[in-house]
N, C-alpha and C positions, 0 to 999 in steps of 0.2 A: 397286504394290509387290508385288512376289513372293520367294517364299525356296526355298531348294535343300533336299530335303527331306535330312536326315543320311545316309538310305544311297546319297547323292551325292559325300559329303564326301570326298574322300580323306586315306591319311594321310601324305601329300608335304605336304598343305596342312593340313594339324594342326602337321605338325614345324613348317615354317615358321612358321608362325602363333605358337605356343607359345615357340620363341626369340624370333621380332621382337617379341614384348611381353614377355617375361622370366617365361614363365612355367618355362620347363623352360631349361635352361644345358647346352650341353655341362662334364664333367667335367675340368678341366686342360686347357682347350681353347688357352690357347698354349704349350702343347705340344707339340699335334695332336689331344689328345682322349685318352683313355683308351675304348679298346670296352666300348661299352654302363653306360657311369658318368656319369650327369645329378645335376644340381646343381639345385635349388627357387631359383628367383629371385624377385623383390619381391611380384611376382603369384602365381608358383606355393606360396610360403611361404602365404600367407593363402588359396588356395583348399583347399592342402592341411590347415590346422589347422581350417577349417571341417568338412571332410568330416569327421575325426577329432572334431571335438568333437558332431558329429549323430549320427554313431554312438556317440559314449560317449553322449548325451541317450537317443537311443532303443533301445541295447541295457543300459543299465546306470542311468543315474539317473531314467528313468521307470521303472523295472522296482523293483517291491520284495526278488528271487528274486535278483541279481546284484551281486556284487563284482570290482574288478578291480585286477591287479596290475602289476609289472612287472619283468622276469625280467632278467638278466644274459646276455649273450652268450656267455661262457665257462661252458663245463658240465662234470660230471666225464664221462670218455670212457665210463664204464660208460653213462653214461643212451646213448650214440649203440648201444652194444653191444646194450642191453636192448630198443631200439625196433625195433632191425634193422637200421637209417642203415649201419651197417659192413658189414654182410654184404649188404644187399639194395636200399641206396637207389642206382639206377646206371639209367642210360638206355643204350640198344644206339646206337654206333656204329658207320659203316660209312666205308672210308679209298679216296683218289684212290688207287689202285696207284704211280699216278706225279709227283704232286703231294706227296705223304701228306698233303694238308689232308681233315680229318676232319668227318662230318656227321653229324647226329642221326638215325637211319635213319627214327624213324616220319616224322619231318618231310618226310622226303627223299619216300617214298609218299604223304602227302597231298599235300606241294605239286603234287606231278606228276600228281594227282587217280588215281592208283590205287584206296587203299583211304581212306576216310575218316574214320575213326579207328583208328591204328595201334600206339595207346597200348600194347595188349596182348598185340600180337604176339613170337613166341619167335623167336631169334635162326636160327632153321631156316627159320622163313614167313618172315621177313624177306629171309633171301635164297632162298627161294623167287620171290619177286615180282617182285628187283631181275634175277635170270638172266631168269623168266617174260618179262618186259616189255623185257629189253634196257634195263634205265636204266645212265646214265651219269652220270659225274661234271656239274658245272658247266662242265668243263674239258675237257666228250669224255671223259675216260676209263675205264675199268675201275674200279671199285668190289672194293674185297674183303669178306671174309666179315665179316658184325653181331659185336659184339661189345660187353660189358657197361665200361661204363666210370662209376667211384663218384662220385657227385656232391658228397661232403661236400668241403669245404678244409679241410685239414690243416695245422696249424702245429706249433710247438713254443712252449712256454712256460718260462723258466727260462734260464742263460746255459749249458746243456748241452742238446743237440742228443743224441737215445739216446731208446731206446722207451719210455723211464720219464717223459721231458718232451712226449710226440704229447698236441696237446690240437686239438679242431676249433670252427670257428664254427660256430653254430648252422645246422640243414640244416633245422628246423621251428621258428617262433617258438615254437608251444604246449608244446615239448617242460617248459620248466619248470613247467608249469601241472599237469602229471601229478607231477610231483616235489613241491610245493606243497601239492595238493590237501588235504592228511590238516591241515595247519598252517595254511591257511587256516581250515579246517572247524572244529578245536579254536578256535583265537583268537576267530572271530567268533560262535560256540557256532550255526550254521546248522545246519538240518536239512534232509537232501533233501525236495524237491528245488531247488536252488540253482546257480548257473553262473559259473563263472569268466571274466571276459573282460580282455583286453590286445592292447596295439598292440605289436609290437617286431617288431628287423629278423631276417631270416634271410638265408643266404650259400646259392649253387649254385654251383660249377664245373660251368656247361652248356655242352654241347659246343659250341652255337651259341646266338649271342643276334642277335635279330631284332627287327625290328618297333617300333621306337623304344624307349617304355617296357614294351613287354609283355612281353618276358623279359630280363630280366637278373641279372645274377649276384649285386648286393646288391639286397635289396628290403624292406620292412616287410609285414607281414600283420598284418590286424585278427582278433583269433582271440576264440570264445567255444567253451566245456568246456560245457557244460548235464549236471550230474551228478544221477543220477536212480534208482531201484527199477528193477529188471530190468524189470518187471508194467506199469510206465508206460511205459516207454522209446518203445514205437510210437505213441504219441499225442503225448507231448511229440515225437516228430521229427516228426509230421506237422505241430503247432503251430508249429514253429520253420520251417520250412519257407514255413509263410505268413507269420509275420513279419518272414522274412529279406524274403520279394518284396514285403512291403509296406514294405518301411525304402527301397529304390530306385525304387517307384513312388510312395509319398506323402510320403517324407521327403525322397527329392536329386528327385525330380519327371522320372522317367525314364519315359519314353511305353513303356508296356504292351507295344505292338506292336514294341519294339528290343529286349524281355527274352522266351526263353523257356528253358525246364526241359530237362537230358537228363538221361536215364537213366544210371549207366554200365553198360556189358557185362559179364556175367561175368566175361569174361576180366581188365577192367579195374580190379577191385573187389579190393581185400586180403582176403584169404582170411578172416579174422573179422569184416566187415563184412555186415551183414544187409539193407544198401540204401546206396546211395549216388548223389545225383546234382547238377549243376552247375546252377545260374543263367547262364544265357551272353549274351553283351550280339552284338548286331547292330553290328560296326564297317568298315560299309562293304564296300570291295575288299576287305579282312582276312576278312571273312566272320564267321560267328557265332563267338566263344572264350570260353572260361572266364573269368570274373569272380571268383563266389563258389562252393566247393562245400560238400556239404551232410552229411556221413558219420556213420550209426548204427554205432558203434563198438563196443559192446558193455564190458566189463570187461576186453579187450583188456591195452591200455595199464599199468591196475594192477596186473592179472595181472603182466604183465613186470615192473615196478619192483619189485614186490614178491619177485616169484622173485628178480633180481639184486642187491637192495639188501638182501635178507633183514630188511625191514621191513614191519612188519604195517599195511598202509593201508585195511584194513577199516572200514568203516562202520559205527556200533552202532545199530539202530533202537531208539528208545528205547520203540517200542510192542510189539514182539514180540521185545525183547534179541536177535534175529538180525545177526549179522556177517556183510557182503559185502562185495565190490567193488563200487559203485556202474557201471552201463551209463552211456555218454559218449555225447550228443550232438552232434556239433561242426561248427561253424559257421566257415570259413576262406577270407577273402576277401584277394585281393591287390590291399595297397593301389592299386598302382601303376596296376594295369588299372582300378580303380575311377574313378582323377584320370584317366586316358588318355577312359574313357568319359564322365567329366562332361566333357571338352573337346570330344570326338565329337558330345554329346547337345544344347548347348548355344551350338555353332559353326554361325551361320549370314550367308547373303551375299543384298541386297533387293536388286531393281535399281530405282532413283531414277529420275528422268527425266535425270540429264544423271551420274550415278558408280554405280558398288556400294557398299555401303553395308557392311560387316562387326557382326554384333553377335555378343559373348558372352550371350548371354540367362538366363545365371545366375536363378533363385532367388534370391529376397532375400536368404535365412540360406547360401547357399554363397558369393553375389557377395563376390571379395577387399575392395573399397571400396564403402562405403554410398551414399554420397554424393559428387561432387565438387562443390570448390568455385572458381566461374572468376569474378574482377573481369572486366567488359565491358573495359575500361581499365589499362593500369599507370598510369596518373597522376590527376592529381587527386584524391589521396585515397580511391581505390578500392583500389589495391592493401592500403593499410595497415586498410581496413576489414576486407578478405576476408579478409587474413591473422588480424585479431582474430577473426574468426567461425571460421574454420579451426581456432586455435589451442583454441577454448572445444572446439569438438567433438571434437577429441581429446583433451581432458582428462575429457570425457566417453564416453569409451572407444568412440566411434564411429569404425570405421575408415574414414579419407577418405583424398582426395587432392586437391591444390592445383593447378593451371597457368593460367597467364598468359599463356603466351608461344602468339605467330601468332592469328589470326581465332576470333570464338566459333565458329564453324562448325567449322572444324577442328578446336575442343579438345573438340565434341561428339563427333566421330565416333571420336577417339581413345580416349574415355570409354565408346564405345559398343564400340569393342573391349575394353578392361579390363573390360568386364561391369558398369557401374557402373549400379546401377537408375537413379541418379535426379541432378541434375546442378544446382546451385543458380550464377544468375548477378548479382552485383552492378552495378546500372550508375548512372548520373546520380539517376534517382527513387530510389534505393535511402540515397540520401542526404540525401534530401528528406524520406520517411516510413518511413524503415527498412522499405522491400518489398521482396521478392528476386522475380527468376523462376524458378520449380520445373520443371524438363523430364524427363519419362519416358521411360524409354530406349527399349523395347520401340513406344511410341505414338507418340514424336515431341510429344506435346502439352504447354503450360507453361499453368500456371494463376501467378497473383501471389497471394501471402501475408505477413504477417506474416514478417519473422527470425526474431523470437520464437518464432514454431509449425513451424518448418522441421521439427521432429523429428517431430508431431504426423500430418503429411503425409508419411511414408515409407511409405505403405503404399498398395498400388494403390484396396483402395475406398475411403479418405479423399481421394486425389486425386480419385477422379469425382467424388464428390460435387459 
């Protein structure tokens, strides 16, 4: 038996993969698709509420310091004005002269390995680089001059259309969480230092969206605010720093060696930011990208609200009656690349003596289904036992899966692509002394047990035993 190590994997054979078992859907796909809009299918709904509920376990209900909310999509336009989203949220593009199909310039320099991170370059270096080097369109062409284009989406709300009804989707999940803050704080009578966390969606109108799920234009972010004393702020960020990288390598079980840290550049860094840097995950051909980043923010944020809202969001210590703006921590992962990387992390292919083998190798607490369950037989009274035992364990809030149909052999390897640990098979003895056989997915190995104790044995050291 052997396995392809993940920075083999491409992501041709992820997409694939990902539709043929339903974990990712194209969006209105007979239609033709809508660019860059995926749908959570059977599969990809339960790995995605897994991921989602590990990080609320281990950033919010192990934690005694953390609460968490959950924001409205529609905001008033001032919060976009106060953040900066209006005047400064905007990526440089640059256009086909002759095509006018338009590209996201830094994208355009990295992919063509010029500069390698081009985040922060000013619309002058950018076309410095694109003349310097002679780049062209996709199409051959001439390229014109960079140029700022705003990321927010813009709508209107109201049955009037006029500058009094512009209202935009959200361009930051966290943005309510800064609006929040002071009402959280009073309600739950918390004292810094304490952290806000939430999952909610955010909108980009980005110039180009690539790479299966790793940019697109709607997406969720898991966000945590960690509000804190000015005095503390550089400890709690170095703290939260190690327990973001420990929540991906001890909690989803992501190999060390597929996670590392960058810095950002100067140039790449928001002007009141005192440090900032990403978690970047190893995805193959894709190469290293951003996963989760990590920003000392400073009092920033309440600063602004508080200038534009002309409400006072100061903090009262209750040991030195000093009024501040609490320093933000923040903590901002996209979900999206996060399920992209459990499928990168946990996608692998044996070779058998006579097929390849495909396993999702899921983590127990990520795998979509716990257990399947397969009668040897649909007749004789098999089918109608398994389905009894089927049905008890999802009453027992175990998430399974049932199949019957074609050879046990094939309903293993099917199981073994769903990620399913552990694979329960009813046959003729099973009738005779209510035993099942118990098969591990990862092993290949089945022990007999008890029906009765099937749930006792879901766990890799109770099977050696």
């Amino acid at each position: 038996m052997s396995e392809n190590p993940i920075t083999k994997t491409s992501l041709d054979t992820i997409v694939k993969f990902a539709r043929r078992k339903g974990f990712v859907l194209p969006s209105s796909e007979i239609y033709g698709g809508y660019a860059a809009t995926y749908d959570f299918g059977p599969l990809g709904i339960l790995l995605k509420k897994n991921i989602e509920n590990l990080w609320r376990y281990w950033n919010v209900t192990s934690r005694i310091d953390m609460v968490e909310i959950e924001g409205a999509i529609f905001m008033h336009p001032k919060t976009w004005e106060a953040s900066g989203h209006i005047g400064g949220f905007a990526d440089l593009l640059v256009e086909d002269t002759v095509t006018k199909k338009r590209y996201r310039a830094d994208h355009l320099l990295e992919d063509a390995g010029i500069v390698e991170n081009a985040g922060g370059l000013s619309p002058e270096q950018i076309d410095d680089f694109i003349n310097t080097n002679n780049l062209k369109s996709s199409d051959g062409n001439t390229l014109g001059k960079a140029k700022k284009f705003n990321l927010l989406v813009k709508t209107h709300l109201g049955p009037v259309e006029d500058e009094t009804t512009v209202a935009y989707l959200k361009g930051e999940s966290c943005a309510n969480i800064y609006l929040d803050w002071k009402a959280v704080q009073d309600t739950t009578r918390r004292k810094l230092p304490f952290g806000i966390a939430q999952i909610g969606k955010a909108f980009r109108n980005e110039i180009t969206v690539k790479q299966f799920m790793f940019r697109t234009r709607e997406f969720e972010q898991m966000d945590i605010e960690y509000f804190c004393g000015p005095k503390e702020a550089d400890k709690f960020y170095e703290e939260w720093k190690q327990y973001r990288w420990d929540f991906y390598t001890k909690c989803l079980g992501f190999k060390a060696e597929n996670l590392r840290w960058r810095q950002h550049e100067q140039d790449e860094k928001a002007f009141y930011a005192s440090d900032a840097w990403d978690i970047e995950y190893n995805f193959g051909e894709m190469g290293w990208k951003e996963m989760e980043g990590l920003h000392h923010r400073g009092s920033y944020d309440l600063d602004q609200h508080s200038k534009f809202s002309g409400q006072d969001l100061r903090y009262l210590d209750p040991v030195t009656n000093e009024r501040f703006n609490p320093y933000i921590i923040e903590c901002s992962a996209g979900f999206s690349r996060v399920f992209l990387a459990s499928l990168f992390e946990n996608y692998r292919e044996e070779s058998l003596e006579s097929e390849i083998r495909v396993v999702a190798s899921f983590p127990y607490e990520l795998a979509p289904y716990k257990i399947a369950v397969l009668p040897l037989m649909k007749k004789d009274g098999l089918s109608e036992k398994a389905l009894r035992a089927y049905k008890e364990l999802r009453i027992q809030n175990i998430s399974c899966s049932y199949d019957e149909a074609g050879s046990i052999g094939k309903r293993y390897r099917r199981c073994d692509e769903d990620g399913t640990p552990w694979c329960m098979c009813l046959d003729y003895q099973t009738l005779e002394d209510d035993t099942v056989t118990l098969r591990h997915r990862d092993t290949m190995e089945q022990i007999r047990i008890p029906l009765e104790d099937v749930l006792e044995y879901l766990d890799d050291e109770k099977f050696g035993k």
